[in-house]
N, CA, C and O of each residue as an XYZ file, in Angstrom:
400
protein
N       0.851     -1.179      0.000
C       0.000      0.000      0.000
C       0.896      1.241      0.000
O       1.663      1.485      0.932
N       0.768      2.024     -1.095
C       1.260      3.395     -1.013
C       0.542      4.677     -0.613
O      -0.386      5.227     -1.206
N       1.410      5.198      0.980
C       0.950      5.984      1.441
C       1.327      7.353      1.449
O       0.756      8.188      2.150
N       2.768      7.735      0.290
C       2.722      8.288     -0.469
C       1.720      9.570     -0.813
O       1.100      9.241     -1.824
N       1.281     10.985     -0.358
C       0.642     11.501     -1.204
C       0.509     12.091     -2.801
O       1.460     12.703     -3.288
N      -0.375     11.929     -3.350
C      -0.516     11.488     -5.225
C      -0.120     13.092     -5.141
O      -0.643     13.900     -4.373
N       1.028     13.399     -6.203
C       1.077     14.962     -6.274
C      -0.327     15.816     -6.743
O      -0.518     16.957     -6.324
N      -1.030     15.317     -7.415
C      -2.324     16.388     -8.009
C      -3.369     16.268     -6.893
O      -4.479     16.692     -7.216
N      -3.223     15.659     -5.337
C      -3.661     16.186     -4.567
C      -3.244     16.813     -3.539
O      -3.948     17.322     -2.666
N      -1.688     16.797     -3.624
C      -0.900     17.929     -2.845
C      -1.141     19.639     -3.732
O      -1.345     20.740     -3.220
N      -1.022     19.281     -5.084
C      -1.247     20.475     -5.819
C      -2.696     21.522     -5.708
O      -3.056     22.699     -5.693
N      -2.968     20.733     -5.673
C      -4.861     21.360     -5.446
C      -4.765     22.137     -4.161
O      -5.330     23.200     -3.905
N      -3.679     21.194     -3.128
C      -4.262     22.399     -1.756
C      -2.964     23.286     -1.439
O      -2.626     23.646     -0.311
N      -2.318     23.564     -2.607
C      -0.817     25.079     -2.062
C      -0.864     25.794     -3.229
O      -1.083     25.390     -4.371
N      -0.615     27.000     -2.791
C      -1.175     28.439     -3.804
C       0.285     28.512     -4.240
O       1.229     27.995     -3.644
N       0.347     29.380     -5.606
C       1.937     29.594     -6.036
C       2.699     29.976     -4.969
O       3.840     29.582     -5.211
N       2.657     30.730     -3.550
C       3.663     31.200     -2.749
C       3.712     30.142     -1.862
O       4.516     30.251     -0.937
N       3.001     29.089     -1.934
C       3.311     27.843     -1.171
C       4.573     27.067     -2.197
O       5.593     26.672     -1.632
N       4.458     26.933     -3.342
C       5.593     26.227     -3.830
C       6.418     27.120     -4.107
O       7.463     26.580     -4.469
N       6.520     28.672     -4.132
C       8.155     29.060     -4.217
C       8.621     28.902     -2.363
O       9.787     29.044     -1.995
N       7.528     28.608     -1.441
C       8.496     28.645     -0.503
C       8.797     27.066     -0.255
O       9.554     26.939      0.708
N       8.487     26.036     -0.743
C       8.897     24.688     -0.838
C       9.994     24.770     -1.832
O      10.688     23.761     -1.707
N      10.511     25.667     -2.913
C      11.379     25.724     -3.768
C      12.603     26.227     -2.865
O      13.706     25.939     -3.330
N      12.599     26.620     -2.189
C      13.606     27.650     -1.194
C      13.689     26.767      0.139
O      14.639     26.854      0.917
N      12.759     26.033      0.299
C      13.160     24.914      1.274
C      14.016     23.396      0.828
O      14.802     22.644      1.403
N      13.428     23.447     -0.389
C      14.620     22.521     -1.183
C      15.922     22.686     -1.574
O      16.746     21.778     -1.685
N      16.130     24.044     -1.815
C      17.420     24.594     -1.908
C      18.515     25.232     -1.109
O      19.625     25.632     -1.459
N      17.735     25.221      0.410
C      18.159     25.559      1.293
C      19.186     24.820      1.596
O      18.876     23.629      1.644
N      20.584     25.090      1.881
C      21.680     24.244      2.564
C      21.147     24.173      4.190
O      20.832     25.020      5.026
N      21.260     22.057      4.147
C      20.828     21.954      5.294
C      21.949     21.782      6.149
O      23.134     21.947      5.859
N      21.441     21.426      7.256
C      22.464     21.264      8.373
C      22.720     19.476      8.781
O      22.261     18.543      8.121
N      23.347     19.389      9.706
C      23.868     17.487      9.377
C      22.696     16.875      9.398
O      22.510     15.823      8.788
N      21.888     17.401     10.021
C      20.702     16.148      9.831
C      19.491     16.779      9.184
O      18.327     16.705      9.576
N      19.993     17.450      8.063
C      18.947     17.767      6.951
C      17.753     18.796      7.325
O      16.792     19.238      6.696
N      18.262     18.977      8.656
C      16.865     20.422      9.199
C      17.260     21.740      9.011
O      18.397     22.179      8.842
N      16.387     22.217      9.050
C      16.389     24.033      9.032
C      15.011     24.442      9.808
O      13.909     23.908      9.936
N      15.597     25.617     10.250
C      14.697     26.453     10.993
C      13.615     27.598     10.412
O      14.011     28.575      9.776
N      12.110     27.339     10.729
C      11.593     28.751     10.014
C      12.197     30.449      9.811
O      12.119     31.416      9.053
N      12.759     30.033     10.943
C      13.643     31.712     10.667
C      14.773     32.201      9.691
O      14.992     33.353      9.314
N      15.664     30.642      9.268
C      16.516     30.752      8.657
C      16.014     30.782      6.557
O      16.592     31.113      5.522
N      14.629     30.210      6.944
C      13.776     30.024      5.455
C      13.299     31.292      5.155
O      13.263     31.791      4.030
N      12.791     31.997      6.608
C      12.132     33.383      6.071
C      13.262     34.311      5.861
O      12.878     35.089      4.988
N      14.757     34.697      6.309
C      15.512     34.988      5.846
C      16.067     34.889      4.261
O      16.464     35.848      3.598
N      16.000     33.584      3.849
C      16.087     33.099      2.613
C      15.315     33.802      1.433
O      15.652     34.374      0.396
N      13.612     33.370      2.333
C      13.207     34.029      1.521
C      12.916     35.352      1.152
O      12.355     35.696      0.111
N      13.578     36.531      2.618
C      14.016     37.906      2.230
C      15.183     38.231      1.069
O      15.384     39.216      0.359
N      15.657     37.319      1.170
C      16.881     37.636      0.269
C      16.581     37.537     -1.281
O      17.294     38.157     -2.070
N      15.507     36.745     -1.725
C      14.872     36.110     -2.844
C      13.914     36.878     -3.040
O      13.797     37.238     -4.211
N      12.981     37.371     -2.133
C      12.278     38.349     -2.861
C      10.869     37.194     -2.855
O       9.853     37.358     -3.529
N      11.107     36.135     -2.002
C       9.626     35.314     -1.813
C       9.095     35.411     -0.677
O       9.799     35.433      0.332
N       7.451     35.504     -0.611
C       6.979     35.601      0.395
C       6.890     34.757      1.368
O       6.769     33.637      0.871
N       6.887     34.702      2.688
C       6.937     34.370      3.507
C       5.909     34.540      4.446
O       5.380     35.624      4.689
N       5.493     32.972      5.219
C       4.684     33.358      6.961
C       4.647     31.796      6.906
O       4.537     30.867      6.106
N       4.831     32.104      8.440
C       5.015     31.028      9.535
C       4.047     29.710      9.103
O       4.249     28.497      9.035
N       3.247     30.320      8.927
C       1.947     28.945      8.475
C       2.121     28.195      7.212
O       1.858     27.012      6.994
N       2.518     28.922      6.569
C       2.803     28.280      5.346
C       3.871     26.943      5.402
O       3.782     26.088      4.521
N       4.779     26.831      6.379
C       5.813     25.633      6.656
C       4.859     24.719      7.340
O       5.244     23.562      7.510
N       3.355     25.147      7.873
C       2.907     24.186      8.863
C       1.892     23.518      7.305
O       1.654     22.355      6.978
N       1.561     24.633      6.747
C       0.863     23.513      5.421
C       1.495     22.525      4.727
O       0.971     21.479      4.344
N       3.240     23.049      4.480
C       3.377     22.351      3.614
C       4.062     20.802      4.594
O       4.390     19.800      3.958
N       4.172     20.844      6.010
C       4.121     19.552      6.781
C       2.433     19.272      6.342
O       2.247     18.367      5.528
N       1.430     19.896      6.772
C       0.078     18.748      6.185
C      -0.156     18.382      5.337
O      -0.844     17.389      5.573
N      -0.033     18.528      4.187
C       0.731     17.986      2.977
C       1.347     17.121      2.502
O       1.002     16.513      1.489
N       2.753     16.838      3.395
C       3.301     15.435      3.512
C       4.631     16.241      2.675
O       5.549     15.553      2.228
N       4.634     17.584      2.534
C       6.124     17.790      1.933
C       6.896     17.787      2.771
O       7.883     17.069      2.612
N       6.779     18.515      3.899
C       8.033     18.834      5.060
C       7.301     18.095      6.184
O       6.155     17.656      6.084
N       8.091     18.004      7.274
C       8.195     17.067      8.503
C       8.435     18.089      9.242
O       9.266     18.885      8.804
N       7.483     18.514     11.210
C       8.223     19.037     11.642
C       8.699     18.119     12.754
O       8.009     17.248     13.284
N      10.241     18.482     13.111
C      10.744     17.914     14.279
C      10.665     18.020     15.875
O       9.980     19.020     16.091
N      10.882     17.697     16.558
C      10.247     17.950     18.096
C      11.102     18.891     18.919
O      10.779     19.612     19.864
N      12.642     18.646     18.142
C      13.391     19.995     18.847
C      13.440     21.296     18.381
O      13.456     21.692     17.215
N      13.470     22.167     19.835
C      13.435     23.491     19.138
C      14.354     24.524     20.655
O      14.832     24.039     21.680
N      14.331     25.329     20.424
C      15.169     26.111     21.050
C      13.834     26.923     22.055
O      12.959     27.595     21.510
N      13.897     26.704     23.580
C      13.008     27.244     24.261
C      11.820     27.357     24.053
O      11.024     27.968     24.765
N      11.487     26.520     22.614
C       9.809     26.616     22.084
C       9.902     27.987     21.034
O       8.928     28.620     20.626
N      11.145     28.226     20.759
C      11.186     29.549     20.052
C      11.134     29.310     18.544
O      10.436     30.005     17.805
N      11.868     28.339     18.130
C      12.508     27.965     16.661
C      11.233     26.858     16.686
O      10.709     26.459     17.726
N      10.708     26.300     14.850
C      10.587     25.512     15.105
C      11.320     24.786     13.782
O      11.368     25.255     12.645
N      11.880     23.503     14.248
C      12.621     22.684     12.812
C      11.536     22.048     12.329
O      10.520     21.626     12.882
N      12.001     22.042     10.922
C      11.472     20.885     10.144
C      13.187     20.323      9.422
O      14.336     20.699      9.655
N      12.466     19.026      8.265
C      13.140     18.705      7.309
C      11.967     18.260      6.091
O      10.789     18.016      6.353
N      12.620     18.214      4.611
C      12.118     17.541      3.727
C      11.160     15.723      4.022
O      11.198     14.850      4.889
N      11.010     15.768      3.763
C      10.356     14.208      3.835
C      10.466     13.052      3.025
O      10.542     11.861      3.326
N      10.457     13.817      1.612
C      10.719     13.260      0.810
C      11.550     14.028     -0.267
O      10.983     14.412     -1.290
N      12.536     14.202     -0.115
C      13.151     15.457     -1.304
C      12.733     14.990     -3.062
O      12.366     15.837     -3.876
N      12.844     13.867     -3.317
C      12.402     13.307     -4.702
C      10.560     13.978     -4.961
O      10.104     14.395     -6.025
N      10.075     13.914     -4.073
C       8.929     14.068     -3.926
C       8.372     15.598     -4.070
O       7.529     16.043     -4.848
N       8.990     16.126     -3.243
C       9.556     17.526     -3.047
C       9.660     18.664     -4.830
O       9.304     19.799     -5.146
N      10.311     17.563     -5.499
C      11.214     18.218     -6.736
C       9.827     17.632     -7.746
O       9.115     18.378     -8.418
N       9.677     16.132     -7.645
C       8.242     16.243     -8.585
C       7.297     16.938     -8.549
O       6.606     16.969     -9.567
N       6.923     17.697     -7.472
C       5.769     18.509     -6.833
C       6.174     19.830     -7.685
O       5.408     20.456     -8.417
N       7.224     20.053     -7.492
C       7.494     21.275     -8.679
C       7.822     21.216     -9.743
O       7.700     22.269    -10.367
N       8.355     20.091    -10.455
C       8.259     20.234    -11.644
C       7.039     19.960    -12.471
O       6.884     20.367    -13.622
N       6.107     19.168    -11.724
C       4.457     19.122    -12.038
C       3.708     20.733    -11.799
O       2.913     21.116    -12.657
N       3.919     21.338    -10.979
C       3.610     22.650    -10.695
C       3.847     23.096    -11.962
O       2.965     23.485    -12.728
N       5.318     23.041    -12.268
C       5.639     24.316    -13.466
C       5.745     23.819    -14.773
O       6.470     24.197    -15.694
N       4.465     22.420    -14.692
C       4.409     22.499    -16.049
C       2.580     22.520    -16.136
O       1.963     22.524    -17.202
N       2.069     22.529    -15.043
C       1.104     23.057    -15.012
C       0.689     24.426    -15.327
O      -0.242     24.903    -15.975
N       1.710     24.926    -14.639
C       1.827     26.525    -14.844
C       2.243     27.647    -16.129
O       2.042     28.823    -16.434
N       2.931     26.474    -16.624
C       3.705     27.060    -18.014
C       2.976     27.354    -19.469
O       3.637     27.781    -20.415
């Protein structure tokens, strides 16, 4: 049984600023165990010129793109990682040929 979510029903529920900020979470240099912090993504995505908010990392964990992790710094930070990075990259290249 594949539990797997089918990309054209991950697609249906994230708006274009949901996948440029999954594009910037994929490209993000991670750290040894493949996490990053929302603060270090919304930075990223100041620098890029993509929008950003906090909720948007919690959609794209319901989703099944990102994972969040249980550690965090005083409850301040919160980590995630990819889940599936292959998964991750089909989700956008189905996006942008939807889009194109």
């Amino acid at each position: 049984m594949n539990l797997q979510p089918s990309i054209p029903v991950i697609l249906e529920e994230l708006t274009a600023d949901h996948l440029r900020l999954l594009e910037v979470c994929l490209h993000y240099p991670k750290g040894e165990a493949g996490s990053f912090c929302g603060e270090w993504i919304m930075q990223a995505c100041q620098q890029r010129g993509v929008p950003f908010h906090q909720a948007w990392l919690t959609k794209l964990a319901n989703v099944g793109l990102l994972v969040k992790e249980d550690t965090s710094r005083g409850g301040h930070r919160m980590y995630y990682h990819l889940a599936d990075v292959v998964l991750a990259q089909q989700v956008l290249d189905r996006a942008g040929a939807v889009h194109s």
